[in-house]
Structure formats: structure tokens, C-alpha cells
C-alpha positions in Angstrom: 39.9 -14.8 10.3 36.1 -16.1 11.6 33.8 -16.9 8.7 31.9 -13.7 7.8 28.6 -14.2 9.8 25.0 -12.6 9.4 24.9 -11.7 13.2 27.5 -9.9 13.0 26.5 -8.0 10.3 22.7 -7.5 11.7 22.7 -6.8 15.1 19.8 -7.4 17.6 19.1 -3.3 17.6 18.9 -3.3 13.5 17.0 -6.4 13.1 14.5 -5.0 16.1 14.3 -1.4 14.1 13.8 -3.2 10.9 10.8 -5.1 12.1 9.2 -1.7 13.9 9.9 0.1 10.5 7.9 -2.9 9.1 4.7 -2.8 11.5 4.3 0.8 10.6 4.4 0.8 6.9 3.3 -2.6 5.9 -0.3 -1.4 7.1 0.7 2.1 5.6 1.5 0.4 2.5 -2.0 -2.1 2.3 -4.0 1.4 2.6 -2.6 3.1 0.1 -2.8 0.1 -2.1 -6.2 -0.5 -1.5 -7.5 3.6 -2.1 -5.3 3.6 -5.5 -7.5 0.5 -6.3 -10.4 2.0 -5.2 -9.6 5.5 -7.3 -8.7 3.5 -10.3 -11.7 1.8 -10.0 -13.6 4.7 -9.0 -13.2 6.2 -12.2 -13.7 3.1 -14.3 -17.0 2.6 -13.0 -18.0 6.4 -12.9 -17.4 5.9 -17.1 -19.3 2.4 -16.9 -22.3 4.1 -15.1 -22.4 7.3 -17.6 -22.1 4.7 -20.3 -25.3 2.7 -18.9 -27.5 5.5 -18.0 -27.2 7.3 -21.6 -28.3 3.5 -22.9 -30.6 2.5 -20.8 -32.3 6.0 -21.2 -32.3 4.9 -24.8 -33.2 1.5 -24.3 -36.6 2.3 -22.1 -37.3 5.0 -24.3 -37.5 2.7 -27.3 -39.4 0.3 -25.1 -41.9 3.1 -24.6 -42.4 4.1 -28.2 -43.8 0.5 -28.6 -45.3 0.3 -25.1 -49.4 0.0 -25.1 -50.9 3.5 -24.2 -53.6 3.5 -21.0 -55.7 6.5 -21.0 -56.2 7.7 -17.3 -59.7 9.0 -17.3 -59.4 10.7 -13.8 -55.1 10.7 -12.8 -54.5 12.0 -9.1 -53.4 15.3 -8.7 -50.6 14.7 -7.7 -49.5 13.1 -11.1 -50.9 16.1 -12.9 -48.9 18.5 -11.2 -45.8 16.4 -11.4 -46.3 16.3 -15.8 -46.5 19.5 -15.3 -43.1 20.3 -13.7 -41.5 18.1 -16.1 -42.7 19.8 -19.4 -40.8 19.0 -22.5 -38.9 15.9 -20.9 -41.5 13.4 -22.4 -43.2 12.6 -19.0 -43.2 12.0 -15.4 -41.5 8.3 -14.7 -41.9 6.4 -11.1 -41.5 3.0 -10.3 -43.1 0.5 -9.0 -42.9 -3.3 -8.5 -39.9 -3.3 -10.7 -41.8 -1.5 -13.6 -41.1 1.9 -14.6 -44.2 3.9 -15.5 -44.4 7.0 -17.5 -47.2 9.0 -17.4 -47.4 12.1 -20.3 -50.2 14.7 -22.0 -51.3 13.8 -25.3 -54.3 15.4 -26.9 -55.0 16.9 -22.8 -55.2 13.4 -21.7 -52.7 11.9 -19.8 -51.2 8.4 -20.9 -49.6 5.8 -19.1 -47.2 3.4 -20.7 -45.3 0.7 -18.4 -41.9 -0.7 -19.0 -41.0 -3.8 -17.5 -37.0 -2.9 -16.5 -35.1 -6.1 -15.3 -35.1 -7.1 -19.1 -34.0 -3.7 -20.5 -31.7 -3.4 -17.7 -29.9 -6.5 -18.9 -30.3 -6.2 -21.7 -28.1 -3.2 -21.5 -25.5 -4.3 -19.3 -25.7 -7.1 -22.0 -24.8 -4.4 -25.1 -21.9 -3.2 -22.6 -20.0 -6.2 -21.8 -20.3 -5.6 -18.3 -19.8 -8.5 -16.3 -19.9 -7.7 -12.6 -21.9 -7.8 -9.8 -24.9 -5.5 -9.8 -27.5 -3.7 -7.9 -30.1 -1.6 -9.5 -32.8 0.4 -6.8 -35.1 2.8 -7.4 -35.2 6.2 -6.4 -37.4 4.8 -3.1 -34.5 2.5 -2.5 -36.2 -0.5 -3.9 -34.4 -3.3 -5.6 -35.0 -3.3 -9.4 -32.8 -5.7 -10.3 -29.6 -7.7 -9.1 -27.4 -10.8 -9.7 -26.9 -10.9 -5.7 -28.2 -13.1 -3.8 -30.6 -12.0 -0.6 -30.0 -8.3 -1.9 -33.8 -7.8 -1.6 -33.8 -8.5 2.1 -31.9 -5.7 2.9 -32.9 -2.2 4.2 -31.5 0.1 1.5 -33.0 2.9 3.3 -30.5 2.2 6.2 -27.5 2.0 3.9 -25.4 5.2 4.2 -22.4 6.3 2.5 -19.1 5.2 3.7 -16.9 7.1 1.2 -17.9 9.3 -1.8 -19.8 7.1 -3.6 -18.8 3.9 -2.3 -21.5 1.7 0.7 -21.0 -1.5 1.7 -23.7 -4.3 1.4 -23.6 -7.7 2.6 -19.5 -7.5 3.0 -19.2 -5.7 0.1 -17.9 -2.3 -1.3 -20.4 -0.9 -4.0 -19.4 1.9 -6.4 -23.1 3.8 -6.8 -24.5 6.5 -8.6 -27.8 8.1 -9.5 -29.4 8.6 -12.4 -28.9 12.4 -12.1 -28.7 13.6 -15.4 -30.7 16.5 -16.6 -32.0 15.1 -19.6 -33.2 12.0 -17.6 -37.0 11.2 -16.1 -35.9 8.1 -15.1 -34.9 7.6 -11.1 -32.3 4.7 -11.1 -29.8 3.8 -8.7 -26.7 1.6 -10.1 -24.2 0.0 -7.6 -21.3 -1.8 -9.2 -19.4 -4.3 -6.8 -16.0 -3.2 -6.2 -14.7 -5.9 -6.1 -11.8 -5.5 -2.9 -10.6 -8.6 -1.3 -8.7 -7.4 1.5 -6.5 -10.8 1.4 -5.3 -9.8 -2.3 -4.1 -6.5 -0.8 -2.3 -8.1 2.1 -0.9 -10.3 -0.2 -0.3 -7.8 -2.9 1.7 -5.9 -0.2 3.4 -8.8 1.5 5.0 -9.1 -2.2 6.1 -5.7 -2.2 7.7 -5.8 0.6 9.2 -9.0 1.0 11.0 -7.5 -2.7 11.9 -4.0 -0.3 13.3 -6.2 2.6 15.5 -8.6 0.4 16.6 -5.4 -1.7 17.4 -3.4 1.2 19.1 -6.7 3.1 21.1 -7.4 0.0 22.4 -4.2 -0.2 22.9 -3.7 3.6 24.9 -7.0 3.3 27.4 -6.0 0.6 27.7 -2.5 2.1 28.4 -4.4 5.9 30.5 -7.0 4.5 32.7 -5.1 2.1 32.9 -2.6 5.0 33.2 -5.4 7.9 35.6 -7.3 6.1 37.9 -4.5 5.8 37.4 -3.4 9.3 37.9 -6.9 10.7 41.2 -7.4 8.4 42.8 -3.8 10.0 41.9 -5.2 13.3 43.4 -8.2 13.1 46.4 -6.4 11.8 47.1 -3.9 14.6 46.3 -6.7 16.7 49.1 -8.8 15.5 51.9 -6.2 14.8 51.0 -4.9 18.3 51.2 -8.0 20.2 54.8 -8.7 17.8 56.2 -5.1 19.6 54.8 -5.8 23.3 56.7 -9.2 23.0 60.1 -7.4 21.8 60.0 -4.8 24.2 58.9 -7.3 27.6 62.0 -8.9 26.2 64.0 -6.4 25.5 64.6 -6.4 22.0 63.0 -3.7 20.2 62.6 -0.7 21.2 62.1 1.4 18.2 58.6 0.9 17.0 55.3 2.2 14.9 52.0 1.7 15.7 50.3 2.2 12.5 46.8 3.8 12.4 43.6 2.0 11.5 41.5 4.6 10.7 38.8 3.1 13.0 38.5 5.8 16.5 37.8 3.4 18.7 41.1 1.1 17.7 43.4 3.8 17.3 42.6 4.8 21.1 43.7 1.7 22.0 46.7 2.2 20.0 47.5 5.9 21.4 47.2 3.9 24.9 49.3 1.2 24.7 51.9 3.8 22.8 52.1 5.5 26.2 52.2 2.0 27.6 55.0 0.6 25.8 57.0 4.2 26.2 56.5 3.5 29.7 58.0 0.5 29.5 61.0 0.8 27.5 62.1 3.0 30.0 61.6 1.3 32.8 62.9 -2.2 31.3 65.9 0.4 30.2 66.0 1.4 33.8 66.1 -2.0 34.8 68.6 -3.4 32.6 71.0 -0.4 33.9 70.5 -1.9 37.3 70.5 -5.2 36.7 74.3 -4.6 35.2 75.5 -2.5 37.9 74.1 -5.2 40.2 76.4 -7.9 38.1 79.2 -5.4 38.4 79.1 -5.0 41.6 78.5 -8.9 42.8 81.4 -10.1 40.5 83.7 -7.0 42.4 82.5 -8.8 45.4 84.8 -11.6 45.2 87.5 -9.3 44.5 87.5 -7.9 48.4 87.6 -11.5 49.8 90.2 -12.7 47.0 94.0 -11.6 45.6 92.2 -11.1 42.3 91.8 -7.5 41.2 89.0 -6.2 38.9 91.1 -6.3 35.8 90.7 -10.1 36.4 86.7 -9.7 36.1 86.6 -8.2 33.2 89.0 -9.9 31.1 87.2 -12.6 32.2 83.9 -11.2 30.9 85.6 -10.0 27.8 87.2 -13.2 26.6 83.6 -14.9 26.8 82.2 -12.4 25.2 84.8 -12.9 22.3 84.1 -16.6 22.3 80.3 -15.7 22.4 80.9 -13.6 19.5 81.8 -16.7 17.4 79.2 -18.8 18.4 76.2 -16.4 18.0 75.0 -13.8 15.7 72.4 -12.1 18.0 74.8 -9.3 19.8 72.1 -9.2 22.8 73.1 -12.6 24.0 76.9 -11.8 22.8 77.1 -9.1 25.4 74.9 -11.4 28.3 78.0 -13.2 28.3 80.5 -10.6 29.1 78.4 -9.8 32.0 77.5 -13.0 32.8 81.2 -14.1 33.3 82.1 -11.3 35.3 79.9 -13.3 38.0 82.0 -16.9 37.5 83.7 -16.4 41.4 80.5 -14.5 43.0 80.3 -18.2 45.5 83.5 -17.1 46.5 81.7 -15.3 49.7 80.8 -18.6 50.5 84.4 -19.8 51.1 85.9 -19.6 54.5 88.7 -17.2 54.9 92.0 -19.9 55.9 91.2 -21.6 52.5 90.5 -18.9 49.9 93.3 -16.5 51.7 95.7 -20.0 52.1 98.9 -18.6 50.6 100.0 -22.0 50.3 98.8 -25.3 47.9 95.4 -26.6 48.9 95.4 -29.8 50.1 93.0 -32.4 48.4 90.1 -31.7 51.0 90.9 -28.0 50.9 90.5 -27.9 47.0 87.1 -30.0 46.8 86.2 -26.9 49.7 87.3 -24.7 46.8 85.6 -26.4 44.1 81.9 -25.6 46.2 82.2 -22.0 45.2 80.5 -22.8 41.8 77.8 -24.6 44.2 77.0 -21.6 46.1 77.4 -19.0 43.2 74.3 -20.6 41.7 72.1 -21.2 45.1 73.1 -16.8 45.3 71.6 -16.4 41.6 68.6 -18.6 41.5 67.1 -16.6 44.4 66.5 -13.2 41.9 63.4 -14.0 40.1 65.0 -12.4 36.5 65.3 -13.6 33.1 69.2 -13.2 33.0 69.9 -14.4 35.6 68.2 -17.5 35.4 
């Protein structure tokens, strides 16, 4: 039996519909990969944010309690009406040039007090333990502070969503979020860097499906092997046994036979085929075995019209060598070749002229080395029919 080969066991057709299969999902499998990471860390940073706009609300409203009050003599109108809408939230807050300032009524004046925020900003991511990449813009879209480089270059204005709260600045996927709370005065924008590195992903998936592949080819290959091996073995089987009966039966030897079943269609077909096949055969070799006797018969009785011999002589001839075969070999086919084999011992005869083989009287020496040619011209008769047999 051939070694048990990997071609064999993945075709051309599998190994083609494994690597389609693979196109598809592979970028199937990086997107998915990439919007759990971006849920995951969706919601981490949705807690972060909530955790940094309830301190930094504390944080500039402690810097405020200490801040240095500036009475505005004659505010714009604009301000006034703005303290107004705000009422008992402590103020109206903008910002400006990085500072936040709060304007408020006390005694029917109104006071400004300015925070300066890149310090309390850090100094709350500080209290947090946060240690990404940042952006923090005001409500106008201007930068407050960052740890990006160039971030102030850039038109924040232009920047538009790409997902629920996710843009993309410079290359990169920000998490943001307003400072909407109800409670709050203070207009604040955070963006937290996501932090996706599409290379990790493909990478990340490459791992996960290099593990699929060599799971699904390890199993594949002791399904197809076990499976193959057995398959191949019953081929090679009916192969054998079948060429053993074809052998017997061309010569004659066996003609009762079983072609056993595979269980594989396409092999048992064959089988059902050359069933017919060999039928066939048996019956014709049968046929021709019949013939092929009467044909012996008949040429040893030829001798006897040309010769005083009479057909009694033929056969004891034939049966006395068959007797004599019987001793010498076991197999009873060849045994009974030799009974009609022997029945043919005068068939040159024909070839013997008439005053010599009817001479009622001795040969003479010449006449009897005439005789002796018979054997000669027996065989050049014989040698002429193309048959097992009778060669």
C-alpha cells in the first residue's frame, strides 16, 4: 500500500474552498474583533469620563472658592442675561485662552473669578490614575489641554463624528464626551485615545485562525485518514481477490466464485460489471472447452478412416495415459488433458501415403522411417491452432 499522503487527503477543490472560506472571514473576523474592542472600551472610558467630570467639577470649584474675586462695574448684557438663566448653579462659566471664567451675583454685583484649567485638569487625571492620551477642548472647540503633539493645529470645528462617540484625529480613534451633566456650568470636551492598532488586530486574528485552520486540518486529517485508509485497504482487497478469479476463470480453473462487496458505490459497480463479465466468460470458455474436445475427438477418429485401427484403440489409448497421468499429478485438470491429449498420438497419420499405412505386409526399413514421420506432421497439424492445450 502507497504511503498515506496529504494530497490525497486534500484535494485541489478543498484546499481552494478552504482558502475562499478564509478571505471571507478572516476580514469578518478582524471587524468584529476590533468593534468588541471598541465596545469594551467604549464603556470603560464612558466610566473614566463620568469619573473625571464629577472631579474636575470638584476640583475647579475648589479652585474657585480660593480664586481672587473681580468686581465687573459695567458686565455686557449679554453676561447678565446668561447669570440669569443659570440661577442657583453658582454662575455662568466660558472659556477662554485656556482659563475658565465664572461670572456670579453677589450683593447685585457680578463677580468674576478665573481658573487656570491645564493644572486642575491634570491634576485630576493625576488623582485618577489615568494614563492615556488626552484631549481636552472647550465648548468652542478649543484646545484646553493635551499630551498630543500638534493637536492645537488642528480644526476641531471640522472634526465630525465617525461613530457614536468615537472621531478620529491625526490617525487616531478618540473616545469623547461632553461635559453634559445637569449639575455642571462648566463646558468641557474630553477625548480619550482609543488606542486601536489595526496591526494588533490583524495579528490578533491571524492567531485565531491559524489555531481554527490547524484544528479543523487536524481533525479533517484523522477523519480522511482513518476513513482513506480503510477505503484504500477494501480497494486493494477487491482488487486483488478480483484479479486472483479473472486469472482462474481465463484459465479455466475456477468457476465458482464471490465477489465480495466493498461498501464503496462506485467499487461495487465495478464489481456488479465484471460479475456479468466473468459469467460471460465461464460460459463461453465452457463453450469452448466443449468444442475444443469434440474437435480432439474428432481429429484422433480421423486416423481411424485412413488406418485398420478402430475407435476403441483411441480411447484406450487416451485412458491408459490418463491412468499413468493420474499417478504422476494431483491436479485432475491436467489428469484428464492427458486422456484427450493421447487420443490425438496418430492424428499425422493423414500425412502418410496410402501403399505404406494400408501395406498389409512388413515395412521395409525406408517404409518404416516414412512411418516414423507421422509424429513429424502430427505436431506441424497442432501448432497451427493458436490454443493453450494444444500447445
Amino acid at each position: 500500500m502507497d504511503k498515506y499522503s496529504l494530497i490525497k487527503v486534500f484535494k485541489k477543490q478543498s484546499i481552494i474552498l478552504l482558502g475562499l472560506v478564509f478571505l471571507f472571514l478572516y476580514p469578518v473576523t478582524i471587524y468584529f474583533n476590533i468593534r468588541d474592542e471598541i465596545n469594551y472600551k467604549k464603556n470603560v472610558f464612558n466610566k473614566i469620563s463620568h469619573i473625571f467630570f464629577t472631579e474636575i467639577t470638584k476640583e475647579i470649584d475648589n479652585n474657585l472658592s480660593m480664586a481672587k474675586k473681580i468686581i465687573l462695574e459695567n458686565p455686557p448684557q449679554e453676561i447678565l442675561n446668561s447669570i440669569k438663566e443659570v440661577g442657583a448653579f453658582g454662575g455662568y462659566s466660558v472659556i477662554k485662552d485656556k482659563e475658565l471664567f465664572n461670572y456670579s451675583f453677589e450683593n447685585n454685583k457680578v463677580i468674576l473669578k478665573k481658573v487656570f484649567l491645564p493644572i486642575a485638569i491634570r491634576e485630576v487625571l493625576r488623582k485618577i490614575n489615568f494614563d492615556g492620551n488626552f484631549v481636552i477642548v472647550s465648548f468652542k472647540k478649543e484646545v484646553i489641554c493635551s499630551d498630543e503633539k500638534n493637536i492645537e493645529k488642528i480644526n476641531f470645528k471640522n472634526i465630525k463624528l465617525i461613530n457614536k462617540n468615537i472621531i478620529k484625529l491625526n490617525g487616531k480613534y478618540y473616545y469623547v464626551r461632553f461635559n453634559d451633566s445637569t449639575y455642571s456650568v462648566y463646558p468641557i470636551y474630553i477625548l480619550l485615545d482609543l488606542n486601536l492598532n489595526l496591526i494588533n488586530y490583524i495579528l490578533k486574528s491571524s492567531v485565531q485562525w491559524m489555531a481554527v485552520i490547524i484544528i479543523i486540518f487536524l481533525i479533517s486529517f484523522w477523519i480522511d485518514k482513518r476513513y482513506y485508509i480503510k477505503i484504500q485497504n477494501s480497494i486493494e482487497e477487491f482488487s486483488v481477490a478480483v484479479e486472483e478469479i479473472g486469472n482462474k476463470i481465463l484459465k479455466g480453473e475456477k468457476t465458482d466464485y464471490t465477489i465480495s462487496n466493498t461498501n464503496i458505490k462506485e467499487i461495487d459497480d465495478i464489481g456488479r460489471t465484471l460479475d456479468i463479465m466473468f459469467k460471460n466468460n465461464i460460459e463461453y470458455i465452457e463453450k469452448n472447452k466443449n468444442l475444443i474436445q469434440e474437435i480432439i475427438v474428432l481429429l484422433g477418429n480421423i486416423s481411424e478412416f485412413r488406418d485398420e485401427i478402430t475407435g476403441n484403440h483411441i480411447i484406450r489409448v487416451g485412458k491408459i495415459a490418463e491412468i499413468i497421468a493420474s499417478k504422476i499429478f494431483e491436479d485432475k485438470k491436467i489428469v484428464r488433458e492427458y486422456y484427450y491429449a493421447a487420443q490425438m498420438h496418430d492424428i499425422g497419420k493423414i500425412g502418410i501415403p496410402d501403399n505404406i499405412l494400408l501395406k498389409p505386409d512388413k515395412l521395409n526399413k525406408k517404409e518404416y522411417e516414412q512411418m516414423k514421420e507421422h509424429t513429424k506432421i502430427g505436431y506441424r497439424i497442432l501448432k497451427k491452432i493458436d490454443d493453450d492445450f494444444l500447445i
